[in-house]
C-alpha positions as CSV (number, residue, x, y, z in Angstrom):
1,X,0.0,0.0,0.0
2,X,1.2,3.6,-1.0
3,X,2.1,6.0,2.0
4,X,-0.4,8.4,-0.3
5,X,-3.0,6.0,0.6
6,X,-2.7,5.3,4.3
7,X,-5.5,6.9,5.9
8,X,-4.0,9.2,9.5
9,X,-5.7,6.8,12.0
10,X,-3.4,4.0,10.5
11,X,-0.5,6.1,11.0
12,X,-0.9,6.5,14.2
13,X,-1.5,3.1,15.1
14,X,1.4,2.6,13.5
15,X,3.8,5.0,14.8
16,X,2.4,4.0,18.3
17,X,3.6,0.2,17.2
18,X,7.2,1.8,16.6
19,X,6.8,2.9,13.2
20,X,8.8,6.2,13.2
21,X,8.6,6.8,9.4
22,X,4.7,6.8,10.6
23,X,5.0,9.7,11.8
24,X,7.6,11.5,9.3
25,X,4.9,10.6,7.2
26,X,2.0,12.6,8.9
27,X,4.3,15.7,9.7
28,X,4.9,16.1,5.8
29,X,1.5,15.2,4.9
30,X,-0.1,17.9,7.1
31,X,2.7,20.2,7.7
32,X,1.7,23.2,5.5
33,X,-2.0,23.7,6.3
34,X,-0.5,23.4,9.9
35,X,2.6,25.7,9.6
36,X,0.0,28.2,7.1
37,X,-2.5,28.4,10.6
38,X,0.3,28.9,13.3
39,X,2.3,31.5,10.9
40,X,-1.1,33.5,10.0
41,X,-2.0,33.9,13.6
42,X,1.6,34.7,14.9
43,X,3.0,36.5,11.7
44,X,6.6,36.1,12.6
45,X,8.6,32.8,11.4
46,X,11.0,32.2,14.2
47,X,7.5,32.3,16.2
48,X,6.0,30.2,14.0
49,X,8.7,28.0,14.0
50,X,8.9,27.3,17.5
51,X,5.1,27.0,18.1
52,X,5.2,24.4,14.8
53,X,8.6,22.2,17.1
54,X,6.0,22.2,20.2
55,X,3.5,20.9,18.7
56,X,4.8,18.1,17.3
57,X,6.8,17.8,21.0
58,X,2.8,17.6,22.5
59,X,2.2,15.2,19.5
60,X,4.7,12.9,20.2
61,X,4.6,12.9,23.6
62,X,0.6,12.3,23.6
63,X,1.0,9.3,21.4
64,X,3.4,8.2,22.8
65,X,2.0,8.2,26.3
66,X,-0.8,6.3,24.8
67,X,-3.2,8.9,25.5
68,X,-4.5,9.8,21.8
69,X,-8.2,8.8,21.5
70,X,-9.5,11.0,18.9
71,X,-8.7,8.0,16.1
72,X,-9.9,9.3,12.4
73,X,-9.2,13.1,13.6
74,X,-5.7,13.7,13.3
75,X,-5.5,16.9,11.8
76,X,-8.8,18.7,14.1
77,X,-6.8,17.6,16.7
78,X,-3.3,18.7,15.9
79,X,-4.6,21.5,14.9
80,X,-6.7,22.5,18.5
81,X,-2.4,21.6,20.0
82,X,-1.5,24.4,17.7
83,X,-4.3,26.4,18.7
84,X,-3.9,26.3,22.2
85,X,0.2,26.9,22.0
86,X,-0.5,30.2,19.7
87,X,-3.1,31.3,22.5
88,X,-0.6,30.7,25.2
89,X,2.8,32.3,23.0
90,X,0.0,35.5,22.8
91,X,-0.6,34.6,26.8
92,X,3.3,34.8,27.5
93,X,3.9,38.3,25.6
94,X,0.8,39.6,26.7
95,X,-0.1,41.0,22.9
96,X,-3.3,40.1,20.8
97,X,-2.6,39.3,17.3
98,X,-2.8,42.2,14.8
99,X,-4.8,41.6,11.6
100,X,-2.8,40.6,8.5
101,X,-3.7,40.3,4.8
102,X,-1.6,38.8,2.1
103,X,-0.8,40.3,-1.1
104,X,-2.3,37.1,-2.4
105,X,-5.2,36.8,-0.8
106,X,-7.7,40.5,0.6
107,X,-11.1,40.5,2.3
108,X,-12.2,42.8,-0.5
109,X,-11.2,40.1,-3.6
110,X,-14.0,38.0,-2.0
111,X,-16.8,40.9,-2.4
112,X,-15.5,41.6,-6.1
113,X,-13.7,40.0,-9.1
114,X,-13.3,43.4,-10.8
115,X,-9.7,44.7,-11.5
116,X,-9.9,48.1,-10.3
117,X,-8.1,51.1,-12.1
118,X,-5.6,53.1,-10.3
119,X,-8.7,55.4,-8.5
120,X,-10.9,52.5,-8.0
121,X,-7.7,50.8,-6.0
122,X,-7.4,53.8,-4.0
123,X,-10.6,53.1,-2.8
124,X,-10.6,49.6,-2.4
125,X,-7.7,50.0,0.2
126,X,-9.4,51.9,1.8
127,X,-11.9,50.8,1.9
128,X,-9.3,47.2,2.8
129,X,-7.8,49.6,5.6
130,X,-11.6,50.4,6.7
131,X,-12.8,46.6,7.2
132,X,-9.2,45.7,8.6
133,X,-9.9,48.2,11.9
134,X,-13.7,47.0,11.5
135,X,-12.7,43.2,11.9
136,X,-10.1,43.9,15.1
137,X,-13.0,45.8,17.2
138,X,-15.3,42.4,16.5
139,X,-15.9,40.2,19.5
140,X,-13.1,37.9,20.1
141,X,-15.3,35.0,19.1
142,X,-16.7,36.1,15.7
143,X,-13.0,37.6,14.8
144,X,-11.3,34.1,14.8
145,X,-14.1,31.8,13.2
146,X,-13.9,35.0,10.9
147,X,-10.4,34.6,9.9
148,X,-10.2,31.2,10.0
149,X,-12.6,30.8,7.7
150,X,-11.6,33.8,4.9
151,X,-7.7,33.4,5.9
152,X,-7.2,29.9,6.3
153,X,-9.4,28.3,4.5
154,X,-10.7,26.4,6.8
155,X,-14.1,24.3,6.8
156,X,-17.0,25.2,9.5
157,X,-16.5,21.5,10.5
158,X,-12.6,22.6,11.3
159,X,-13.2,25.6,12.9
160,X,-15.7,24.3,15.3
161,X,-12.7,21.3,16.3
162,X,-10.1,23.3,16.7
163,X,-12.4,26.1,18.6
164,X,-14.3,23.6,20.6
165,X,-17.1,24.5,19.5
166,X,-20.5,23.0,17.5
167,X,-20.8,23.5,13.5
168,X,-24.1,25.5,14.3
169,X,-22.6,27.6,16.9
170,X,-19.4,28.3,14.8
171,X,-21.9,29.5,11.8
172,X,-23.4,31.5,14.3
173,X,-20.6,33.5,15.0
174,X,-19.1,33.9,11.0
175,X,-23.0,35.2,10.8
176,X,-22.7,37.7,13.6
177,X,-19.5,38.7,12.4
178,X,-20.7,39.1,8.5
179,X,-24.0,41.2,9.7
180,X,-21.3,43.8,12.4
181,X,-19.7,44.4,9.0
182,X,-22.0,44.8,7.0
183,X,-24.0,47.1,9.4
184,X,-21.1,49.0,9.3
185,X,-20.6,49.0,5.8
186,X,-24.0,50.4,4.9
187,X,-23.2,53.2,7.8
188,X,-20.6,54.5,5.6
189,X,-22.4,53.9,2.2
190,X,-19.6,51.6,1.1
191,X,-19.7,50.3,-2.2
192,X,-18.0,46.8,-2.4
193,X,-19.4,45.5,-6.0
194,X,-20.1,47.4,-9.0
């Protein structure tokens, strides 16, 4: 059987039997959607780094303690490790993370495909500039399901394991966080499509 194939729960098992290419084998499989969440929380790659080392420490150490039960859900719970580390780095240094946007990737290209000219881009960022300040007053709650779902990609079914949460109430709070925006939007008359 390819590696491709193995499903996580199998590595597991098997890396608990004393398989370490098991677990080389998870690490490289999952380690960018990983490494992608921890950097876009922390923004700072020695951070991320770090954060990235200790989880696979708490990864290791919890499988190999025996103590993994959450068989078929490798990456949720991986994931809720990194989670909790980034919470705690932010804990330790006593700063909350600042919002950050990607040349690749702006909350405004998901309200319009339009190229803007050179006015029309002046607009949009600020418009950008606008909904960035917006989205750091949101409640704590609806700002991270919020990211995590625009920024990282991630699925409702994700967010709600990594946050803890139920899919309904993790909906709830990308709702919320949509209609704050929106209120404010239409406040300030601003046009996001054309």
């Amino acid at each position: 059987m390819a590696t491709v194939n193995i499903p996580d729960a199998l590595l597991v098992k098997n890396y608990v039997a004393g398989d370490e290419n098991a677990l080389a084998t998870l690490i490289s499989r999952h380690q960018s959607k990983i490494y992608g969440f921890i950097y876009s929380k922390v923004t700072d790659r020695d951070i991320s780094d770090d954060i990235f080392q200790d989880t696979f420490i708490k990864v290791i150490k919890t499988l190999k303690s025996n103590s993994y039960n959450e068989e078929g859900k490798f990456l949720p719970w991986v994931m809720r490790i990194a989670h909790n580390l980034i919470v705690d780095h932010f804990r330790r240094t006593k700063k909350m993370p600042m919002f950050r946007e990607t040349e690749e990737f702006s909350i405004f290209s998901i309200m319009s495909d339009d190229a803007p000219n050179v006015e029309g881009q002046m607009i949009t960022t600020q418009v950008e500039d606008d909904l960035k300040k917006l989205i750091l007053e949101l409640p704590k709650d609806q700002k991270e399901v919020l990211e995590m779902r625009i920024y990282q990609d991630l699925s409702f079914k994700e967010i709600s394991e990594i946050t803890g949460v139920s899919i309904n109430t993790a909906l709830g709070r990308m709702r919320y966080a949509l209609m704050n925006l929106r209120k404010v939007i239409d406040k300030h008359q601003i046009i996001l499509t054309n």
